[in-house]
C-alpha positions in Angstrom: 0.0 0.0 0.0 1.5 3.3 -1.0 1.9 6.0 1.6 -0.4 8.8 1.8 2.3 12.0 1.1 1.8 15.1 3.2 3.0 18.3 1.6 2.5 21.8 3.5 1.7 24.9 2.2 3.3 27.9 4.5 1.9 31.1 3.0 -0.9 29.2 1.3 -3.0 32.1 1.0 -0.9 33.1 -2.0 -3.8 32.9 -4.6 -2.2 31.8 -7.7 0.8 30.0 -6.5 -1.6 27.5 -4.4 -4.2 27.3 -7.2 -1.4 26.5 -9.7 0.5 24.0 -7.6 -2.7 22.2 -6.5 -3.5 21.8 -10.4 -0.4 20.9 -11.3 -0.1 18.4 -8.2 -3.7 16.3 -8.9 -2.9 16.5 -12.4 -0.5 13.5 -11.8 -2.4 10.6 -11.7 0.3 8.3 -10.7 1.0 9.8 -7.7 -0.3 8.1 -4.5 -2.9 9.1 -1.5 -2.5 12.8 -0.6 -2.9 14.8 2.0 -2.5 18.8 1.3 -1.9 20.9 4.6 -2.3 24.4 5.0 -0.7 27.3 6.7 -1.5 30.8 6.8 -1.2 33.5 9.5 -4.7 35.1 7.7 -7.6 33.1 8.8 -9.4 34.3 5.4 -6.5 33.5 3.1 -6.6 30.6 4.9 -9.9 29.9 4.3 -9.6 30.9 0.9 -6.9 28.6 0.2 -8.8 25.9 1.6 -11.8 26.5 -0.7 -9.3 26.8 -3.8 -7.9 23.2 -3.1 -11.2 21.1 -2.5 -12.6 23.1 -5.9 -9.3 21.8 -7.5 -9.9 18.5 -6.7 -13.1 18.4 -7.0 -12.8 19.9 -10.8 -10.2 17.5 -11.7 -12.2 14.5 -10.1 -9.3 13.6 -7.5 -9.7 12.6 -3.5 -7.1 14.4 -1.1 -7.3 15.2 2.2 -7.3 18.9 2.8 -6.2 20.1 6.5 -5.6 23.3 7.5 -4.3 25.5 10.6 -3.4 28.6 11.8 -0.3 27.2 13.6 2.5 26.8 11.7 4.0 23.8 13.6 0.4 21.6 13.7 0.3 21.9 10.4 4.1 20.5 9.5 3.5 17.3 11.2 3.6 14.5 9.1 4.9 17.0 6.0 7.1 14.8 3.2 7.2 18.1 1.6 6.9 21.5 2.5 6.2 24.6 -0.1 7.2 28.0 1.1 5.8 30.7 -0.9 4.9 33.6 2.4 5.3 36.7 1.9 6.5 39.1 4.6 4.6 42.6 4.9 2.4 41.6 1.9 1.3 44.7 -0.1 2.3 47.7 2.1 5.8 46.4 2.3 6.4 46.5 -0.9 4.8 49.5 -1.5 7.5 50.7 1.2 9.9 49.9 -0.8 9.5 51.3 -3.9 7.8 54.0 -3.2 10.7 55.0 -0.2 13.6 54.7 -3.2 11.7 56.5 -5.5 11.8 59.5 -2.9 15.4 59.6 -3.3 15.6 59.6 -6.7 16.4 55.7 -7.0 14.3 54.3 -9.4 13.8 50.3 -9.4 11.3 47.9 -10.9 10.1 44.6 -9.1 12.2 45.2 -6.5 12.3 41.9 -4.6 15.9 40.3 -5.3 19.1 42.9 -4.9 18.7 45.9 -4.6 17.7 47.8 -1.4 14.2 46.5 -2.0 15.6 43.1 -2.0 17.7 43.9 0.8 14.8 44.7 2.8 12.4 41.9 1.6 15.1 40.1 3.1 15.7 41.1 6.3 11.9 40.8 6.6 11.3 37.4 5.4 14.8 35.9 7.3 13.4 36.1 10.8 10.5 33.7 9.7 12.8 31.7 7.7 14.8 30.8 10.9 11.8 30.2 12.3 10.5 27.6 9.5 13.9 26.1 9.7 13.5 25.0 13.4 10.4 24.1 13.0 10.5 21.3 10.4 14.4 20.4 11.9 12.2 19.5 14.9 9.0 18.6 13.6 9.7 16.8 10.5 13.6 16.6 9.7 13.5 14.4 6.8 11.0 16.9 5.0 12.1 19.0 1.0 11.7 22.2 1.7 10.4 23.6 -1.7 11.0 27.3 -1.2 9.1 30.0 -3.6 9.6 33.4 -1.4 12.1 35.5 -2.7 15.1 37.1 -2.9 15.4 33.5 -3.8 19.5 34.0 -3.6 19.4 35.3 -0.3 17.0 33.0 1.3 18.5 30.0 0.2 22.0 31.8 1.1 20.6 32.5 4.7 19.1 28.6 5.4 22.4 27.6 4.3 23.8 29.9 6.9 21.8 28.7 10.0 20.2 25.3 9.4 22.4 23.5 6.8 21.5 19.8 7.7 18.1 21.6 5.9 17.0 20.0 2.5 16.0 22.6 0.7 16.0 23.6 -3.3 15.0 27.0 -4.4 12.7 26.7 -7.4 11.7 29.8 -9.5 10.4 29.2 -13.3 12.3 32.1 -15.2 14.6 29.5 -16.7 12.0 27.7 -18.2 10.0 30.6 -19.6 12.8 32.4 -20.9 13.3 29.4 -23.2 10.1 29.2 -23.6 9.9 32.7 -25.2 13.5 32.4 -27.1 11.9 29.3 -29.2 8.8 31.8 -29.8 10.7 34.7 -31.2 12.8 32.1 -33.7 9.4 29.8 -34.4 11.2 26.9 -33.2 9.0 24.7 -31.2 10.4 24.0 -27.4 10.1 20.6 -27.5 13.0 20.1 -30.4 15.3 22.1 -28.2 17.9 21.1 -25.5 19.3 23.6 -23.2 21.4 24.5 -20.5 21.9 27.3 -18.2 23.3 28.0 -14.8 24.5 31.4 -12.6 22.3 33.1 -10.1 18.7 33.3 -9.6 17.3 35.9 -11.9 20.5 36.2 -13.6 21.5 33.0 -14.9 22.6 32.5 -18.1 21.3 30.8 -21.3 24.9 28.7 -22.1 23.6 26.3 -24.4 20.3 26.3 -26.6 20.5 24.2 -29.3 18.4 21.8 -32.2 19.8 18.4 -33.4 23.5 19.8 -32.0 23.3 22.8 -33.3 23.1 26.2 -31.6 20.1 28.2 -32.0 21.4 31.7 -31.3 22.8 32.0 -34.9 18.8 32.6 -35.6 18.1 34.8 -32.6 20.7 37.2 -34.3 18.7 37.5 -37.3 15.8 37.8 -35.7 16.9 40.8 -33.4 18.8 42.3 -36.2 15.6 42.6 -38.3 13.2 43.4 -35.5 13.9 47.3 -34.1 11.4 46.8 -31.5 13.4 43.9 -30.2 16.1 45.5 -29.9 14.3 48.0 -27.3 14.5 45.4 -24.7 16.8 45.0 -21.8 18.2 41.4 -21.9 17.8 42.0 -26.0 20.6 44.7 -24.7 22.3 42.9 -22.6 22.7 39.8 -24.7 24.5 41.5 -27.6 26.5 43.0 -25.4 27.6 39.8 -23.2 26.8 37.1 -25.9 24.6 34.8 -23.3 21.1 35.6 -22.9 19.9 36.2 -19.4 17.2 33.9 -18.1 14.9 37.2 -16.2 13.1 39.4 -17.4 13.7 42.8 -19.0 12.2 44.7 -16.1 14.2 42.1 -13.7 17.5 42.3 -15.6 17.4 46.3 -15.7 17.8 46.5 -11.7 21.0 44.1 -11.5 22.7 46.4 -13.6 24.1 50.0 -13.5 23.3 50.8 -16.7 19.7 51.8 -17.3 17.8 53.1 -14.6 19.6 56.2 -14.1 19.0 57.2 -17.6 16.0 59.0 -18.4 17.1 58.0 -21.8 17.8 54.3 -21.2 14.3 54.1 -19.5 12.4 55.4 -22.8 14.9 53.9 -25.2 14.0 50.1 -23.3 10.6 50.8 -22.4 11.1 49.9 -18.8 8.5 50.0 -16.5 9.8 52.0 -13.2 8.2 51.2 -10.4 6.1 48.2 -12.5 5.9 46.1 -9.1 3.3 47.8 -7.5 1.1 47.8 -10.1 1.6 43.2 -10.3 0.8 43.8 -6.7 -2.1 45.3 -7.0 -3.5 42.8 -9.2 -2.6 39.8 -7.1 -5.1 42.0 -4.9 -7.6 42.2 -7.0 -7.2 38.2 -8.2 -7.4 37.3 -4.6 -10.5 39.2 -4.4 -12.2 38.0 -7.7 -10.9 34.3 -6.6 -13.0 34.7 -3.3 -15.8 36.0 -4.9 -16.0 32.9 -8.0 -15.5 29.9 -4.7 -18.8 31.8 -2.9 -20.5 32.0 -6.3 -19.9 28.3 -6.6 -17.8 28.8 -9.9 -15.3 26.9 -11.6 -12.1 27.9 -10.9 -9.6 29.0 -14.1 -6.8 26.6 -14.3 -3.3 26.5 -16.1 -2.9 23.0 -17.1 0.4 24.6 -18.5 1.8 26.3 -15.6 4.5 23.7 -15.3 6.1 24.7 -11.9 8.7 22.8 -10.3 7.1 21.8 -6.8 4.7 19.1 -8.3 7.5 17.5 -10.9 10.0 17.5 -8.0 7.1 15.9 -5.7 6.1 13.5 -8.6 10.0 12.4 -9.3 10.7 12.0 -5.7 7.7 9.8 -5.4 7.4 7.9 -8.4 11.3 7.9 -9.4 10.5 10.0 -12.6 14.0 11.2 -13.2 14.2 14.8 -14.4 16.1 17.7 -14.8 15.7 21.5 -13.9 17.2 24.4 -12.6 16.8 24.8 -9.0 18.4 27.4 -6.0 20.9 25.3 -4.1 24.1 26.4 -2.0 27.3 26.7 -4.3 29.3 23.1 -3.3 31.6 23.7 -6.2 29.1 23.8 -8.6 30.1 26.8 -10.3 33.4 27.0 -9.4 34.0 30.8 -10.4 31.4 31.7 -7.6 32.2 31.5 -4.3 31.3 28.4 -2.1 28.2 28.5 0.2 25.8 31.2 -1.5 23.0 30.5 -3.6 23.6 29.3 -7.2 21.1 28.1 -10.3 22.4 24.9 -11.3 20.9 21.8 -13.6 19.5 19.3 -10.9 18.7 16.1 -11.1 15.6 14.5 -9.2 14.4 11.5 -8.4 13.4 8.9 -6.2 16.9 9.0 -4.1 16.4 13.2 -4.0 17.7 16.2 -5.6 21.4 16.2 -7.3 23.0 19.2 -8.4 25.1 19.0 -11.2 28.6 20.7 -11.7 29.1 23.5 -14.4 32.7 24.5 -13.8 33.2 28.3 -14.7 30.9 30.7 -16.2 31.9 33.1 -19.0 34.0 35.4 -17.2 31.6 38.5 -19.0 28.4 36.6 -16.7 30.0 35.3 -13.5 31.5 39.3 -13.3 28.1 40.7 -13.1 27.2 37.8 -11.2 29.9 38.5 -8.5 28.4 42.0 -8.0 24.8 40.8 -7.3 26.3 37.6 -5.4 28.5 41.0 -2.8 25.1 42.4 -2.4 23.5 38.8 -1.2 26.5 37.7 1.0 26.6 41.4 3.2 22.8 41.4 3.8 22.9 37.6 4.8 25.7 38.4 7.2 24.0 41.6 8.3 21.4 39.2 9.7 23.8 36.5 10.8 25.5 38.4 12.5 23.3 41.2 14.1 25.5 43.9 12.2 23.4 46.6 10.7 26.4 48.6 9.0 26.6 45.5 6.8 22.8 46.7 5.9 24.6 49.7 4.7 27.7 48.0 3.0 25.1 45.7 0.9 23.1 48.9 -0.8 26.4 50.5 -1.3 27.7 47.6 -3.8 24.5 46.9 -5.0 25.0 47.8 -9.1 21.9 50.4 -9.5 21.9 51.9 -6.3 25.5 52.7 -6.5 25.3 54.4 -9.6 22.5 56.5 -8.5 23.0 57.7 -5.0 25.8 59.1 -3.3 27.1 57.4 -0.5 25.2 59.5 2.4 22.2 59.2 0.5 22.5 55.4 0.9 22.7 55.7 4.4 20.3 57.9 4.5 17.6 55.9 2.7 18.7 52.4 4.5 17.8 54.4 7.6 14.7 55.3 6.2 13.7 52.1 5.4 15.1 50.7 8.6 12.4 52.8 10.5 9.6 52.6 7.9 9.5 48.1 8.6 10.1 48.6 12.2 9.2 45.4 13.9 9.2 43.6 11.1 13.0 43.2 10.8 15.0 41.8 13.9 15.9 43.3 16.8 19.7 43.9 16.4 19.0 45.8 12.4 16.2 48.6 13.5 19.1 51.1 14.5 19.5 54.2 12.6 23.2 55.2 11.5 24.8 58.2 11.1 
């Protein structure tokens, strides 16, 4: 008799990502007896999430077991698997920090991976990270914890930091999708293509993309040398210029960089949406809302039978002994070996029935692992900020981050770090909420 497999949702009141991963999940039919358990610290997201995975079962004709609980640690026991996809301050945090920045001039995008946004997310989501970490060390030690919440680098950078006996991959689609949208622009279907791709999350790089042997970025050159409006994209931009194609997007890409935001130019010539974030937040809002509304009318809900995240295949390999490859956020054991040791890196990774395997690059092209290095300074000082207690390192962190360097003076840094220091409060720990002058 198969075992019934427990995975835990922490943060389960994230609309899409737990209607998605519940679709994706019961749409493997092969998997065994499940039980789905559900964490959030909102008793209506809660609710709501609860409603979202009995209609998804219900719609695809499956039987699960569907707990949930307001208590993070009752609803880990048992857990095979846990998915982590919370989100720290929710809507007004983010809000904080763009909108903070943008008072001093420093214009960003998403905001949520370097950065001082990213910084901040950080600091905010590590204290419930540590937290998460005892809890399934104690509670259920043998459990893969699937982790969603970014700054993906950091986060899996920090559990490396305090918990390593953790077993924990960092999974973000953007490898995938980039692909995806390279064999669009070249009308090349994605299932004739091999490809490869490692570096840091949200800036990895596309190394090898190829049909039958052969590579396929001889055609992406003619295609962006006849298309003008191609052109007037960042990675577009940044892939002549570096010869690998970065794997995040445009409005991602142009906030690891020093090169574009500053530029009033830049912005218009690579139609870059500042400040774009809010506005995706705001209609996660509004989905939630609309989501709540369609379970009370007793509507279907909208599915993505093509979402194609990496929680459910890593589930279904681990369980079944599927053996597949992605790219998943592990810490750097001499994987890339031109990055140092211990932080987060994107990597090829095998899964299956035995666990997750991560498979050694070597170098990187010394153009990508440079900017890589940069973004990797920013990750390592804000994780030791919090390591340590040490909220200059706060400070250090936004002053080698790439776009904040190149648009603030040093004091200005300070300044704003203090600003958003006070503006999160309580939400960060107790050692970072000091001011400095």
């Amino acid at each position: 008799m198969s075992r019934i497999t427990t995975i835990t949702f922490l943060g389960a009141g994230s609309v899409v990502f737990t209607r998605e991963l519940m679709s994706d999940l019961l749409g493997f039919t092969d998997l065994g007896p499940l039980h789905i358990s559900l964490h959030d610290i909102n008793p209506e997201r809660l609710e709501t999430a609860v409603a979202i995975a009995n209609a998804t079962a219900s719609q695809l004709g499956r039987t699960v077991t569907v707990t949930s609980s307001l208590d993070r640690r009752a609803a880990l026991v048992g857990a095979h698997y846990v998915i982590n996809s919370i989100q720290v301050g929710m809507h007004e945090a983010t809000v904080r920090d763009i909108e903070i920045p943008a008072s001093f001039g420093l214009r960003q995008t998403i905001a949520d991976t370097i950065g001082v946004g990213g910084i901040f997310r950080a600091l905010r989501t590590f204290p419930v990270l540590e937290g998460i970490a005892r809890d399934i060390l104690e509670i259920c030690p043998d459990a893969w914890l699937l982790n969603y919440t970014n700054p993906m680098a950091m986060n899996i950078a920090y559990l490396q930091a305090i918990a390593p006996s953790l077993k924990v991959l960092g999974l973000c689609h953007s490898v995938y999708w980039t692909v995806r949208g390279l064999c669009e622009v070249i009308d090349v279907p994605f299932d004739e293509v091999s490809y490869w791709s490692a570096g840091v999350n949200h800036q990895a790089w596309v190394l090898r993309w190829e049909r039958n042997g052969e590579s396929l970025y001889p055609l992406l050159d003619a295609k962006i040398a006849g298309d003008p409006e191609l052109r007037r994209r960042v990675r577009v931009d940044m892939y002549r210029k570096l010869g690998y194609y970065p794997t995040e997007t445009s409005e991602h890409s142009s906030e690891y960089v020093p090169w574009y935001l500053k530029h009033d130019e830049e912005v218009e010539r690579l139609r870059i949406a500042v400040s774009g974030y809010i506005g995706i937040s705001e209609d996660n809002l509004r989905e939630y809302q609309e989501t709540r509304a369609a379970l009370a009318a007793g509507e279907p809900l909208a599915m993505d039978r093509d979402s194609t995240e990496y929680a459910p295949q890593v589930i279904h390999s681990m369980e079944t002994g599927t053996k597949r490859t992605i790219f998943a956020n592990v810490a750097n054991h001499g994987y890339i070996t031109n990055l140092p040791n211990n932080y987060a890196v994107e990597v090829p990774t095998a899964i299956d029935e035995m666990g997750a395997h991560p498979i050694y690059v070597g170098d990187l092209p010394l153009q990508c692992v440079a900017l890589n290095r940069s973004f990797v300074s920013v990750g390592e000082l804000t994780v030791q900020a919090a390591v340590t207690g040490n909220p200059t390192l706060i400070r250090n962190a936004a002053m080698v981050d790439p776009n904040t360097a190149a648009t603030l003076t040093v004091d200005q840094i300070w300044e704003l770090c203090n600003a958003l220091t006070t503006a999160h409060g309580d939400l960060l720990a107790e050692p970072l909420r000091a001011t400095l002058t």
